[in-house]
C-alpha positions in Angstrom: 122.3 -31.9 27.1 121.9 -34.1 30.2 125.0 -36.7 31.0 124.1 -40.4 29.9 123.5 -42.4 33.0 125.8 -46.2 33.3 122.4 -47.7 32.1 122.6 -45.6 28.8 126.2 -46.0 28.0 125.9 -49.6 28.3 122.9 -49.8 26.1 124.9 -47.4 24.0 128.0 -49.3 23.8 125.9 -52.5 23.0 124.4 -50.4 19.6 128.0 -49.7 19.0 128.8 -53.1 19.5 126.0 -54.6 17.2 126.5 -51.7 13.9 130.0 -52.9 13.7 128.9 -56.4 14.1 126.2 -55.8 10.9 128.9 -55.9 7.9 130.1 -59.1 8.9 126.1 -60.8 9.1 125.2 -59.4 6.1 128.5 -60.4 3.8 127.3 -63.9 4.5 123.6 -63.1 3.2 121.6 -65.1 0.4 123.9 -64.1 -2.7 127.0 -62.9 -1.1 130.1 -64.7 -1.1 131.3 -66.8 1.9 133.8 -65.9 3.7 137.5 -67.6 3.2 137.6 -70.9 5.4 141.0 -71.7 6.4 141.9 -75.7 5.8 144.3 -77.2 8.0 147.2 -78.2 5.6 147.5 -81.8 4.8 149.3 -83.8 7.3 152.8 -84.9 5.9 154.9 -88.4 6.1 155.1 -89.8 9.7 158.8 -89.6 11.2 158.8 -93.2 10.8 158.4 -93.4 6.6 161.5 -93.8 5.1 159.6 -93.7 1.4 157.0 -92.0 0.2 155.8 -92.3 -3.9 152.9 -89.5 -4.5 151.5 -89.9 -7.9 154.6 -90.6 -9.5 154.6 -91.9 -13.4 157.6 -92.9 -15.3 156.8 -92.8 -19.2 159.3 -94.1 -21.8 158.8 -92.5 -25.4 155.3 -92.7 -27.2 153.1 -95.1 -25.4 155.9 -96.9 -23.3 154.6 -96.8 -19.8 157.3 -97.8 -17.0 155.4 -96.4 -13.8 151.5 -95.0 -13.6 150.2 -92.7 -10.8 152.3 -94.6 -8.2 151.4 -93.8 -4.8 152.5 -95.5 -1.7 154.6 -95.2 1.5 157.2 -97.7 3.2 158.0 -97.3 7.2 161.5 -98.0 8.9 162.3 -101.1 8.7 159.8 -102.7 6.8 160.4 -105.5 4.6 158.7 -105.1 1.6 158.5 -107.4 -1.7 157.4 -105.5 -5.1 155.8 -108.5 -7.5 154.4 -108.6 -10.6 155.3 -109.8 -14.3 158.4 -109.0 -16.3 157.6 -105.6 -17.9 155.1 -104.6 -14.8 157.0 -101.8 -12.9 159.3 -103.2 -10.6 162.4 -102.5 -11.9 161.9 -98.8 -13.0 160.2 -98.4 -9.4 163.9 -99.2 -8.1 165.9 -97.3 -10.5 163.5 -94.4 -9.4 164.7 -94.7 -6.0 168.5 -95.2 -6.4 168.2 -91.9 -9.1 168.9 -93.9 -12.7 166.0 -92.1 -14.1 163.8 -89.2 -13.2 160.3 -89.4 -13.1 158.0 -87.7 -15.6 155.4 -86.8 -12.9 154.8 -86.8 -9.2 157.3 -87.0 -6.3 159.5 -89.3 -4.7 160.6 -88.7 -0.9 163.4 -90.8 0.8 164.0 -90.0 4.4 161.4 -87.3 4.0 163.5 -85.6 1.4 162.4 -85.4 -2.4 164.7 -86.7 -4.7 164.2 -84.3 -7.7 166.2 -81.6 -4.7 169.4 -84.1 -5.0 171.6 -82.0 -8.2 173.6 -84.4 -10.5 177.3 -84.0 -8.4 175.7 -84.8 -4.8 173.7 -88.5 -6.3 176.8 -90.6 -5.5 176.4 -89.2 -1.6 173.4 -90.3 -1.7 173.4 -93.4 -3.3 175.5 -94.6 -0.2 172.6 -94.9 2.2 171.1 -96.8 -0.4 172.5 -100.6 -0.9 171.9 -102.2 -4.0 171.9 -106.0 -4.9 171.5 -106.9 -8.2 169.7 -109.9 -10.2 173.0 -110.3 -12.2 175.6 -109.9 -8.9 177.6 -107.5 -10.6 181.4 -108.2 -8.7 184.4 -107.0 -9.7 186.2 -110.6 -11.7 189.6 -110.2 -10.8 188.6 -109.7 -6.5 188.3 -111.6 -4.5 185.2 -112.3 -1.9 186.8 -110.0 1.1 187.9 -107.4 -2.0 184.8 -107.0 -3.5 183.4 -106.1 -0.1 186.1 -103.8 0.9 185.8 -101.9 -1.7 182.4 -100.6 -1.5 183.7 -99.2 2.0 186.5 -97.7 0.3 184.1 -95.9 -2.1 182.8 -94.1 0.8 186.3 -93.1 2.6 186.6 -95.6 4.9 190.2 -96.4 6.1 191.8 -99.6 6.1 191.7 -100.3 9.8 187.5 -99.5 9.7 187.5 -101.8 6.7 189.2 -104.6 8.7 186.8 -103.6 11.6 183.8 -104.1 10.2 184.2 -106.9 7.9 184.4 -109.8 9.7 180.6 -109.4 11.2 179.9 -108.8 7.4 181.4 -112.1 6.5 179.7 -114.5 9.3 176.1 -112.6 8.9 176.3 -113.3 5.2 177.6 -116.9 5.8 181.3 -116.8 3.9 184.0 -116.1 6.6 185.5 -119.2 4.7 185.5 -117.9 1.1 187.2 -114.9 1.7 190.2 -115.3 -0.8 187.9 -117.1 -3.1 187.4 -115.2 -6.5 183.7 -114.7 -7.8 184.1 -117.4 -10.5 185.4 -120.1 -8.0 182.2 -119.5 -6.1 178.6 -120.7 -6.8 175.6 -118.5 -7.8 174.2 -118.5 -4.3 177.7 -118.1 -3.0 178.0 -114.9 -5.4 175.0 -113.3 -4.9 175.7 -113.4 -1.0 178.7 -111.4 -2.0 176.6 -108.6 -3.7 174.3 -108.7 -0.5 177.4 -108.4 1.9 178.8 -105.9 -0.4 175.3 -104.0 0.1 174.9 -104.1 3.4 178.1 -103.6 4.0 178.1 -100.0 4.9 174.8 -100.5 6.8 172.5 -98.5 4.6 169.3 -97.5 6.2 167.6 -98.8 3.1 168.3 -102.2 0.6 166.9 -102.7 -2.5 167.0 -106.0 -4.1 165.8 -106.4 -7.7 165.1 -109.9 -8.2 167.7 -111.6 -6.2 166.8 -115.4 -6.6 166.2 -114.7 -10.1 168.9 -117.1 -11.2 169.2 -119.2 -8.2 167.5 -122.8 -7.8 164.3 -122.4 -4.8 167.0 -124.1 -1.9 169.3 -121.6 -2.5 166.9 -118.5 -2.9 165.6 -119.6 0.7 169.1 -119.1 1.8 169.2 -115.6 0.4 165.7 -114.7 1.6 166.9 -115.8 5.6 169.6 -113.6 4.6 167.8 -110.6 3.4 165.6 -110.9 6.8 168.5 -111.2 8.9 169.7 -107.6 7.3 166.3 -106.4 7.7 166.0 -107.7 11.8 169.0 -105.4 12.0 167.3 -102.4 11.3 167.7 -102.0 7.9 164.1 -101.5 5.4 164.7 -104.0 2.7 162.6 -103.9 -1.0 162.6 -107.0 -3.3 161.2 -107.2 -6.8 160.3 -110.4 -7.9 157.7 -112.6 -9.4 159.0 -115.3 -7.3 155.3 -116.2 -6.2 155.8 -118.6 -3.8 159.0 -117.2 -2.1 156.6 -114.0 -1.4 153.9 -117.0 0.3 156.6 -118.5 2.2 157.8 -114.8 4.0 154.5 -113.6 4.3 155.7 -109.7 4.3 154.0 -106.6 3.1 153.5 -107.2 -0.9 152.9 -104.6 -3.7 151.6 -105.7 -6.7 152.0 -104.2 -10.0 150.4 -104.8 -13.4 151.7 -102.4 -16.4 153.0 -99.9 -14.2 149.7 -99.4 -12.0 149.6 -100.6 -8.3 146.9 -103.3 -8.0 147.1 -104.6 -4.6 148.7 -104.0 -1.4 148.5 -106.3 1.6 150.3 -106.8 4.7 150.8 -110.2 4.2 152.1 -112.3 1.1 150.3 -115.3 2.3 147.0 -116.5 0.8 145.6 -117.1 4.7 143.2 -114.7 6.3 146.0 -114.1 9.1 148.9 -111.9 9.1 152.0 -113.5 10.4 154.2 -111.4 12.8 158.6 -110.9 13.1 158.3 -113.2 15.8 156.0 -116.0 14.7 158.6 -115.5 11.0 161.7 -115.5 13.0 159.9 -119.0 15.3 159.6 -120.7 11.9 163.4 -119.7 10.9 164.6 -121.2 13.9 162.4 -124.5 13.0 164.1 -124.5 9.8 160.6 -124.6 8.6 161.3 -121.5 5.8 
C-alpha cells in the first residue's frame, strides 16, 4: 500500500479527531441527559461580618415560638438596635448568641465560626469576647463600683497589676472615676447600669450585647447610657441593643431590626423616620452639640 502523503494524515487525523469528538455531541441529543454543570459554590461571610444568623428558629415546647427562620448578618463594628414588642424575639436572639440556648434549626456564626462547634466545657472561653449588659444590672451587692469591675477581669486571668492598668480608662469612659468605693445600692439606676456596661466592656470584647439597657431608666438618663454605648462602639467594638425604646432607636438613627413573633419584618439602615441616613460623623457632630 502506498505511504499517506502530509495532506492525508492531516485529513486523517482530523476524522480521528471528529469520531472521538461524536460521543460527546450526541450525549447531549433530544432525549439524553445533560451533562453535569459545575456551580460555583455560594460565596461565604465577608472577612468583615462578625455575625451571621442563616435560617435559624428557636421553638419552645408545642406552639411556643421564640425565633422563626432568622436570617441576617452584622459587620465589625456596627451598631445595631433589635426592636420589637415584649414576647417578639429579642431576647432569645441574644441568648442565642451568648450560648443560653441552642437553636432548633439553622446556624449561628460569630467571628465566622458556628456556635453549635463550641462543646459545653470551652462556652465560658467564649463567652469572654462576648460582653453582656443586662436590663436588671446584675452586680455583685456586697462590691463595690471598682470591684465589680475587677472582677470580670479576674474571671479571665488577669493579674492584679493589668487590673489596675486598665481600669482607670474603664472608669473615666463610663463616667464614675468618682464612685469607685461606692457600693451598687448607694448608687442610682443610671449610675448602676454604667457599672454593668463598664464591667462589659471591660475586657474589650469584640462584640456587646445589651438587652434592653434603659428599660428601667427615666429617657435623660437612658440618653446618657446610649452616648455611652456609642462611645464603646466608636472604639471598635459591634454593639447589639434590644429594646422597644422607640424613640431612643429615632434619636441614634443606627441600623434597626425589627421583629414581630419571632419573624424579622424590617431592616433598615437607619432608625429614623427621614428618607436620609445619618452618618458616625454627622451622629458624633450632634453629640458634641449636646443635641442627642
Amino acid at each position: 500500500m502506498a505511504p499517506l502523503s502530509s495532506t492525508d494524515t492531516a485529513t486523517h487525523g482530523r476524522d480521528a479527531t471528529r469520531r472521538r469528538r461524536a460521543p460527546a455531541r450526541a450525549s447531549q441529543g433530544v432525549g439524553a441527559d445533560p451533562l453535569p454543570v459545575k456551580t460555583p459554590p455560594a460565596a461565604g461571610p465577608s472577612a468583615d461580618t462578625v455575625i451571621e444568623f442563616r435560617g435559624v428558629s428557636k421553638l419552645y415546647g408545642p406552639g411556643g415560638v421564640g425565633l422563626e427562620r432568622a436570617t441576617f448578618s452584622v459587620n465589625r463594628q456596627e451598631f445595631v438596635f433589635f426592636v420589637g414588642s415584649t414576647g417578639s424575639g429579642k431576647s432569645t436572639l441574644m441568648r442565642l448568641l451568648i450560648k443560653e440556648l441552642e437553636p432548633t434549626e439553622g446556624i449561628i456564626r460569630v467571628a465566622g465560626r458556628s456556635l453549635a462547634e463550641i462543646e459545653r466545657k470551652r462556652v465560658p472561653y467564649y463567652r469572654r469576647n462576648v460582653g453582656v449588659v443586662f436590663q436588671d444590672f446584675k452586680l455583685l451587692p456586697t462590691r463595690t463600683v471598682y470591684d465589680n469591675i475587677a472582677y470580670a477581669l479576674q474571671v479571665t486571668g488577669a493579674s492584679r497589676r493589668q487590673i489596675r492598668a486598665k481600669l482607670p480608662d474603664i472608669l473615666r469612659l463610663t463616667g464614675l472615676s468618682t464612685k469607685l468605693h461606692n457600693l451598687p445600692h448607694q448608687l442610682s439606676g443610671g449610675e448602676q447600669q454604667r457599672v454593668a456596661v463598664a464591667r462589659a466592656f471591660a475586657g474589650h470584647p469584640p462584640l456587646l450585647l445589651a438587652d434592653e439597657p434603659t428599660g428601667n431608666l427615666d429617657p435623660e438618663t437612658s440618653i446618657g447610657i446610649m452616648q455611652l454605648l456609642y462611645r464603646i462602639n466608636r472604639a471598635g467594638t459591634t454593639v447589639l441593643v434590644a429594646t422597644h425604646d422607640n424613640a431612643m432607636v429615632d434619636r441614634m438613627r443606627r441600623r434597626v431590626i425589627e421583629l414581630r413573633r419571632g419573624r424579622i419584618i424590617r431592616d433598615e439602615a437607619t432608625g429614623s423616620y427621614g428618607p436620609q441616613d445619618e452618618n458616625t460623623a454627622e451622629l458624633g457632630a450632634r453629640l458634641r452639640r449636646g443635641l442627642l
